[in-house]
GUZAMAR-299289 format. One record per atom (N, C-alpha, C, O): x negated, y, z negated; residue in one letter. Coordinates in steps of 0.05 Angstrom, whole numbers, plus 5000, padded with zeros to 4 digits. Layout:
N
XYZA/...
//
This chain:
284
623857058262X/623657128234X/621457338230X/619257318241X/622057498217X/620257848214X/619457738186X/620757658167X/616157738192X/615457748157X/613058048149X/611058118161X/614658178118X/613158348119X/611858368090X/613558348072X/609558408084X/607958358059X/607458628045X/606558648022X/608258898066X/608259128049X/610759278045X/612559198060X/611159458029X/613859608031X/614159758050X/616559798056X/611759908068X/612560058082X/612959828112X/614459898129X/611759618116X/613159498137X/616759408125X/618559438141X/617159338105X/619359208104X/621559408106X/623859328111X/621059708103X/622859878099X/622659968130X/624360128135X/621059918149X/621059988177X/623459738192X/625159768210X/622859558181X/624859258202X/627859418182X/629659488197X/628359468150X/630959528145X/631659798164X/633959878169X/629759888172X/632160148185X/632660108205X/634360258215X/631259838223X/632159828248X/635059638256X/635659528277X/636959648219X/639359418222X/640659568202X/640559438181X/641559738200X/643659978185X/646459848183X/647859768165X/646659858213X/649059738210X/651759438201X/654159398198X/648059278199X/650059058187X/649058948156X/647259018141X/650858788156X/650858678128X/648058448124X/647358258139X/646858548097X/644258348099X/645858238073X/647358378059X/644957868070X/644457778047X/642957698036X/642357478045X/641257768011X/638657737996X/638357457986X/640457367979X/636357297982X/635757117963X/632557237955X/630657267970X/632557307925X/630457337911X/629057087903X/630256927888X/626057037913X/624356737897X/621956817888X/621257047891X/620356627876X/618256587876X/617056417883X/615056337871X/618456297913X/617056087933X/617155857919X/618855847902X/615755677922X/615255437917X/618155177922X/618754977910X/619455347954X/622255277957X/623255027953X/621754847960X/625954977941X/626654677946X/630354667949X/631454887944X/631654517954X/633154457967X/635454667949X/637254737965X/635754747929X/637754927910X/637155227920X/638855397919X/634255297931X/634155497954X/634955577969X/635755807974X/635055357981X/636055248007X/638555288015X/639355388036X/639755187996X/642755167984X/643755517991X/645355598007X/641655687967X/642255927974X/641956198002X/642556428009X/641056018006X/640156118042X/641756058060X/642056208079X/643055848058X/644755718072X/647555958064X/648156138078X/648455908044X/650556078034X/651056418045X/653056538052X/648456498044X/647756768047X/648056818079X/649256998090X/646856638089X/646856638126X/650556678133X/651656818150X/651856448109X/655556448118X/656656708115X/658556798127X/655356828100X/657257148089X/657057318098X/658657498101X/653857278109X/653257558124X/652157508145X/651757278153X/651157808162X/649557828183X/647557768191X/647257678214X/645357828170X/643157698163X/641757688141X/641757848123X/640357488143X/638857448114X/635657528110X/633657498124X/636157668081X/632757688077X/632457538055X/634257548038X/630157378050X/628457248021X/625457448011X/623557578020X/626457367992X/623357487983X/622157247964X/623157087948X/619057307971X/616956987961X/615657187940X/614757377952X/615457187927X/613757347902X/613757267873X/615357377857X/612657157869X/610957027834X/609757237815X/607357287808X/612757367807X/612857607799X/611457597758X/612357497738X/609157747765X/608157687745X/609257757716X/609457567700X/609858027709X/611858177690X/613958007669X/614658077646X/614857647693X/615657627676X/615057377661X/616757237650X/612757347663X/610957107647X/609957137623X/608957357617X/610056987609X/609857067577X/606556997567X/605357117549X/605656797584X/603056717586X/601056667613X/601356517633X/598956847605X/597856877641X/597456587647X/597456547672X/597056307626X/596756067639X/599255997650X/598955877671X/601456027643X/603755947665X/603555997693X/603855837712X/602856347691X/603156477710X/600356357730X/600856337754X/597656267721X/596556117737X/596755917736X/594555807737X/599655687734X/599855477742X/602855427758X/603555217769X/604155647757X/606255657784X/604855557806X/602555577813X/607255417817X/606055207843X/606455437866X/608055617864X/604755377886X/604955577908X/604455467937X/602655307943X/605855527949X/605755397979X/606855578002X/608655468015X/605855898010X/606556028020X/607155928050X/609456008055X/606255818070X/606355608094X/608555498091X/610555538105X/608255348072X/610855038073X/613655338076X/614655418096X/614155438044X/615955608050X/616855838080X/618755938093X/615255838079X/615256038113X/616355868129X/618355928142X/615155638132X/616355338154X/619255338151X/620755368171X/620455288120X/622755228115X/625155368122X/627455288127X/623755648118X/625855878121X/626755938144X/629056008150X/623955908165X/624555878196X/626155708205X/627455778225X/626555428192X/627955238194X/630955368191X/632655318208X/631455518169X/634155528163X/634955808176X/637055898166X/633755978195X/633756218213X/634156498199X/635356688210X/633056488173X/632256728160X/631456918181X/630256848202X/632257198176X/632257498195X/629557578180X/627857648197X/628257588152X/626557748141X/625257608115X/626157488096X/623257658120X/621757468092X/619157718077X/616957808086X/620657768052X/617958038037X/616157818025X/617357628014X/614157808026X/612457758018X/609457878013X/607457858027X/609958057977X/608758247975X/606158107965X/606157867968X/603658247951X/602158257930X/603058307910X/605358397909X/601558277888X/601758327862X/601658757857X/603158927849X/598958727870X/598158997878X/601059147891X/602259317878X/601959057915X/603359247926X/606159277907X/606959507901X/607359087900X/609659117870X/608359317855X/608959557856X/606959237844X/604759367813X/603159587821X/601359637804X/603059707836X/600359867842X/599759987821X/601259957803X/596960177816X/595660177796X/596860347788X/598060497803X/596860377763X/598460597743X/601860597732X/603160717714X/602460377755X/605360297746X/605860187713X/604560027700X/608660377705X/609160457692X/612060437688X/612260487664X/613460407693X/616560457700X/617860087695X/617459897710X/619560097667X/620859857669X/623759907674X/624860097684X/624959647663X/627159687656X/628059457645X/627659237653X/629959547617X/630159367599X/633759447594X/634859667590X/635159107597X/637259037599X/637858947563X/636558767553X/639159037552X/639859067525X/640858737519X/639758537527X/643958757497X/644858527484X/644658247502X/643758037493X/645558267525X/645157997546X/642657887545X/641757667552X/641958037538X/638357987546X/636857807524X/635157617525X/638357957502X/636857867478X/636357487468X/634557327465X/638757487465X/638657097460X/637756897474X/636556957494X/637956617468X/636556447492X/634256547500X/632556637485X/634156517526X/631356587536X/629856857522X/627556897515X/631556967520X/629857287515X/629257237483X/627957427475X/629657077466X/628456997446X/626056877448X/623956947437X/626356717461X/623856527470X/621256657482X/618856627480X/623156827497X/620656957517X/621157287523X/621457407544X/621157347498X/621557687493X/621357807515X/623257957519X/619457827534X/618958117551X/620457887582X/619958037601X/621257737589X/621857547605X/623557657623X/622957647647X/625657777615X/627357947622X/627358277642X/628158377664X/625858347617X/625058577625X/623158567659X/623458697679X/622058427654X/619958367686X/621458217709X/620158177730X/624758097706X/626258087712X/628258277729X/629058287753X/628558407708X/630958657713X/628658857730X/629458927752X/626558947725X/625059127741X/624359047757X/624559207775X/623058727768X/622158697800X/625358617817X/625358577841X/628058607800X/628958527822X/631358847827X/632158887850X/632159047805X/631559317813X/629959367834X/630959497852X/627359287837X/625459497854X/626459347884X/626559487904X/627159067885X/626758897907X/630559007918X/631358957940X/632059127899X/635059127907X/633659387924X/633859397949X/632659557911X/632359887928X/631359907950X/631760097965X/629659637958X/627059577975X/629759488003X/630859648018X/630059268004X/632259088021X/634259208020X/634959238044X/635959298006X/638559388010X/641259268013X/643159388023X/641358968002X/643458838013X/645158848002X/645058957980X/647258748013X/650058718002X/651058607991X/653158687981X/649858237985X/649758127974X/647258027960X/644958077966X/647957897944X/644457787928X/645357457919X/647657407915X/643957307918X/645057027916X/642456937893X/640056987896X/643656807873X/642056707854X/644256397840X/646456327846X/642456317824X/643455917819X/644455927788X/643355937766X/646255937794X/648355767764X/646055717744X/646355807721X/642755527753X/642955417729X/640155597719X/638055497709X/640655877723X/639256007710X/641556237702X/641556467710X/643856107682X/646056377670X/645356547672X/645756737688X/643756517646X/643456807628X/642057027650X/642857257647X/640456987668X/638957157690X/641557217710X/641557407726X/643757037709X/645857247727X/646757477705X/646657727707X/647657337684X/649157457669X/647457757668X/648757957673X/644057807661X/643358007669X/643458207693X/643758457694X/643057977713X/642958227730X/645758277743X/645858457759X/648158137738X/650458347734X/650458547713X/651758727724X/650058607696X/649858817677X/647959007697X/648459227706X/646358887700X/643659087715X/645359297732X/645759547731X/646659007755X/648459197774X/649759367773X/649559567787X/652159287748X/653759527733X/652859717721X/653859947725X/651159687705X/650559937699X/649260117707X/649860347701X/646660037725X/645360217752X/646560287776X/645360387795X/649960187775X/650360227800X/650360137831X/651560227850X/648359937828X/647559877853X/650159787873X/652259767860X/650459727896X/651759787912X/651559497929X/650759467952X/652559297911X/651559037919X/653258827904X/654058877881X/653758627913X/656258397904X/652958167886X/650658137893X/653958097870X/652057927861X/653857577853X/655557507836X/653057487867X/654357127875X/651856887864X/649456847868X/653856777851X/651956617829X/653856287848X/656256247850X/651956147857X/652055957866X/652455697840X/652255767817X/653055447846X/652455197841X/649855107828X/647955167843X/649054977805X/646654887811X/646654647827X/648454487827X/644154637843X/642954357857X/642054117838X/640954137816X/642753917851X/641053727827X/639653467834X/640553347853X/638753417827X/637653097844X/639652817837X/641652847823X/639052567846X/641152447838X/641352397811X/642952307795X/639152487811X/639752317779X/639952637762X/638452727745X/641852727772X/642552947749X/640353257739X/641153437724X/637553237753X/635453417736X/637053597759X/638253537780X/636553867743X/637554087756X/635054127777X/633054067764X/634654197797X/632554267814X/631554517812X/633054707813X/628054577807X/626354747794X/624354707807X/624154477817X/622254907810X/619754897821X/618054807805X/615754747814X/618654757773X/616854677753X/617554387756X/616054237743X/619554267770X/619053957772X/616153867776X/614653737762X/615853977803X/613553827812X/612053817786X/611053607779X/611853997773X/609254007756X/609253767736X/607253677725X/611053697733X/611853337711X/610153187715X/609253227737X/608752937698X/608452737703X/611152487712X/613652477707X/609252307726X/611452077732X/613052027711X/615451987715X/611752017684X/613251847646X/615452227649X/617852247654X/613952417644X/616152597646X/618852597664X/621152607655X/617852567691X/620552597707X/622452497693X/624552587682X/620952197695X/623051937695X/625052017664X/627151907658X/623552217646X/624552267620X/626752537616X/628352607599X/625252667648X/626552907643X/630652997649X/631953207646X/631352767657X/634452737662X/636252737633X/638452837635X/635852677617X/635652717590X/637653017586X/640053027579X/636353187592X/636753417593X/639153447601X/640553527583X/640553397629X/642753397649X/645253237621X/647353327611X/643952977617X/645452837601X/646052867573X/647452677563X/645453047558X/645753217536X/647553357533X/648853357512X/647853507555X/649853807561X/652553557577X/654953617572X/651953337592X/654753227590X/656553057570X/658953007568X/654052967554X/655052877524X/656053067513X/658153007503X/655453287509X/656653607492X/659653617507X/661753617494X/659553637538X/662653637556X/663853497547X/665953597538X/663653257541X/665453047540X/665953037513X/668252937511X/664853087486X/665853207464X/668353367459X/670453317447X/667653557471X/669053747481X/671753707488X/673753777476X/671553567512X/672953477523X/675253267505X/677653207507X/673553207493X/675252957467X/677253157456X/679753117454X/675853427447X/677853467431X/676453687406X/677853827391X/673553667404X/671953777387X/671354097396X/670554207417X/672354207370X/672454497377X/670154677359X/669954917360X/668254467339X/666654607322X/664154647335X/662654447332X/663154827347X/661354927361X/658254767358X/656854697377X/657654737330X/656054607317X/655154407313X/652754337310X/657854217313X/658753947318X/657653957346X/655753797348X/658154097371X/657153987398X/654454027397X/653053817400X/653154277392X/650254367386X/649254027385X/648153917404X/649853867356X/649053737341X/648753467361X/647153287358X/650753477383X/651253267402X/648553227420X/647153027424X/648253527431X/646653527450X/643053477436X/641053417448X/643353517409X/640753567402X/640253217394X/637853167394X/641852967386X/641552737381X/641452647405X/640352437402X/641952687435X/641752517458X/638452677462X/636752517470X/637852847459X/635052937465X/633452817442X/631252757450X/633952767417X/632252657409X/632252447413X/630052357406X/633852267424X/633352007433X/630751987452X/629951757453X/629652137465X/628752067480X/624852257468X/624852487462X/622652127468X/620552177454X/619052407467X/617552557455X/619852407498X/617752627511X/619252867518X/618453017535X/621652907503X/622953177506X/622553327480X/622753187460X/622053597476X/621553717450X/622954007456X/622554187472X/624953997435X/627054157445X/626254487436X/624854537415X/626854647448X/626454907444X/628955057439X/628355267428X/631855017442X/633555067435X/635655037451X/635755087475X/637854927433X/641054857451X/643055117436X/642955257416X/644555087458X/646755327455X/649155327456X/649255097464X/651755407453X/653855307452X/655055687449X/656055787429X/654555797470X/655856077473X/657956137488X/658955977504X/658956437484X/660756517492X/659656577525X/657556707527X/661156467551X/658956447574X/659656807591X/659256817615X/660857107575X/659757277580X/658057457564X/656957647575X/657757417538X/655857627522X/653757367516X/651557457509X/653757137516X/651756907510X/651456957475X/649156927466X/653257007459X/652656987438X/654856697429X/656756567438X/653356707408X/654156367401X/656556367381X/657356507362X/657556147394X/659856067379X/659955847363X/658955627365X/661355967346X/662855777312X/664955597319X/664655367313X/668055717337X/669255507344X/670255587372X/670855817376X/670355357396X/671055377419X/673355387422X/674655177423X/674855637425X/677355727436X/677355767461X/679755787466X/676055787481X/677255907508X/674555717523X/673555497517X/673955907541X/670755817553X/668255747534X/668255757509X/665655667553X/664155557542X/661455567555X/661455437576X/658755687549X/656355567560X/654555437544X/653355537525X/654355077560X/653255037541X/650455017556X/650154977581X/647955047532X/645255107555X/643255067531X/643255117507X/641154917552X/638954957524X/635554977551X/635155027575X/634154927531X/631154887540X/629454687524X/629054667500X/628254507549X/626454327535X/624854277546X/624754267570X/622154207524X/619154187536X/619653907543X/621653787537X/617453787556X/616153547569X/613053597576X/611853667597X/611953547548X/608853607552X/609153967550X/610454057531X/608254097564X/607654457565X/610054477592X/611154697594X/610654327606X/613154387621X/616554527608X/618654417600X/616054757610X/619454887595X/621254867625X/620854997645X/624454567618X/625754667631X/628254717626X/628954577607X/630554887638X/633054937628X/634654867642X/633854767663X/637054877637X/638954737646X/641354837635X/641054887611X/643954897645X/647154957634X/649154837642X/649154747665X/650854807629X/654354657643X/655754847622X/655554857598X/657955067648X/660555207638X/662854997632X/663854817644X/663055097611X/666054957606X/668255217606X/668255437595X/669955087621X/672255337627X/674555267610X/674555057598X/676255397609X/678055437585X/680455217588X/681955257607X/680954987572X/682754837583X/680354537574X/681454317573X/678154557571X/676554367561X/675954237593X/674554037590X/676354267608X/674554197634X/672554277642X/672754517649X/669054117648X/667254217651X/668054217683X/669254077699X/666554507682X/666554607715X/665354407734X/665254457758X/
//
């Protein structure tokens, strides 16, 4: 496994493999098994695989988040070796950002709702480190997790409309048994959180199974998912959704497809979570 921490090493190992197919997984380390998941996938499709570990600052809304991202550059390196990763970037802040940088890029209507309400510039530091990281690696494919939508849903737009030259494959989310979607901000829970934080998983399948009954008033489900979250005292909701799952704007009544998705605190912990419902009232 080639690990390189600057651009100009990482663009020296890409020219020495032109000819075959690389597949990307973009992180910000702190790996766990829905990673994993994506590494695994990426190794099946292609030739070889590159990750990138970087705790990309741009798109943090508060520098205290951004210094309380968990970090474990070792463990990750261990893991990846484990799963026979070809290439691992692992930049600085500095070498992304160097001084004077200047240059974004900002992904329009997809962008805006859900998260990008919440966390206005979120996006934007999104769409530009993983632009810079598509130009950097070069692959063919890029692999990212179901249970961050709206961030596929961007950076397909990204793709399309920049052109890039790259398949973009939105995996499964991972989940533990008991339903929490798997996140690097787990760890950060208390024991009373964890044990509280499944809640979440079980919200969005109370909303399915609404659904599923037969309930087509958008609002009515909204209304579902937001009484199973209040049931529970250490979740404090930041917002549920009930959108259309390609422009993410929200829907009045469910005719066809469906994403339903929200975000909820546990203490200063924000986490999210989605279940598609596909057309025919079956959750995916």
């Amino acid at each position: 496994m080639q690990i390189a921490d600057t651009i100009e090493e990482l663009r020296r190992i890409r020219r020495g493999s032109e000819a075959e197919s690389w597949g990307f997984v973009p992180t910000m380390g702190f790996l766990h098994e829905g990673h994993l998941h994506l590494v695994r996938r990426a190794r099946q499709d292609n030739d070889r695989v590159a990750v990138s570990l970087f705790v990309n600052p741009s798109q943090f809304g508060e520098a205290q988040d951004l210094a309380n991202y968990p970090r474990n550059l070792e463990r990750d390196l261990e893991l990846l070796r484990g799963e026979g990763v070809d290439l691992v970037f692992c930049p600085s802040d500095e070498e992304m950002y160097p001084a004077g940088f200047q240059t974004y890029i900002t992904v329009e209507e997809v962008a805006r709702p859900l998260e990008g309400a919440s966390r206005p510039t979120h996006f934007r530091g999104v769409a530009t480190v993983l632009a810079k990281l598509f130009l950097l690696v070069r692959p063919r494919r890029a692999y990212f997790g179901q249970k961050d939508a709206q961030q596929c849903a961007v950076v397909r737009r990204l793709v399309e409309d920049l052109g890039f030259d790259l398949e973009v494959v939105a995996c499964p989310t991972v989940r533990e048994p008991d339903g929490l979607a798997m996140s690097s901000r787990n760890a950060r829970l208390s024991a009373q959180q964890r044990a509280a934080a499944p809640v979440v998983f079980g919200s969005l399948k109370a909303a399915a199974a609404r659904i599923a009954a037969g309930e087509r008033d958008a609002e009515a489900v909204r209304e579902t998912m937001r009484a199973v979250l209040d049931g529970e005292p250490r979740a404090r909701v930041d917002y549920v959704s009930v959108a259309d799952p390609e422009t993410l704007e929200e829907l009045e009544q469910i005719e066809g497809g469906a994403l339903l998705s929200l975000a909820v605190f546990f203490g200063k912990i924000r986490l999210i979570d989605n279940l598609p419902i596909e057309a025919g009232d079956r959750p995916l």
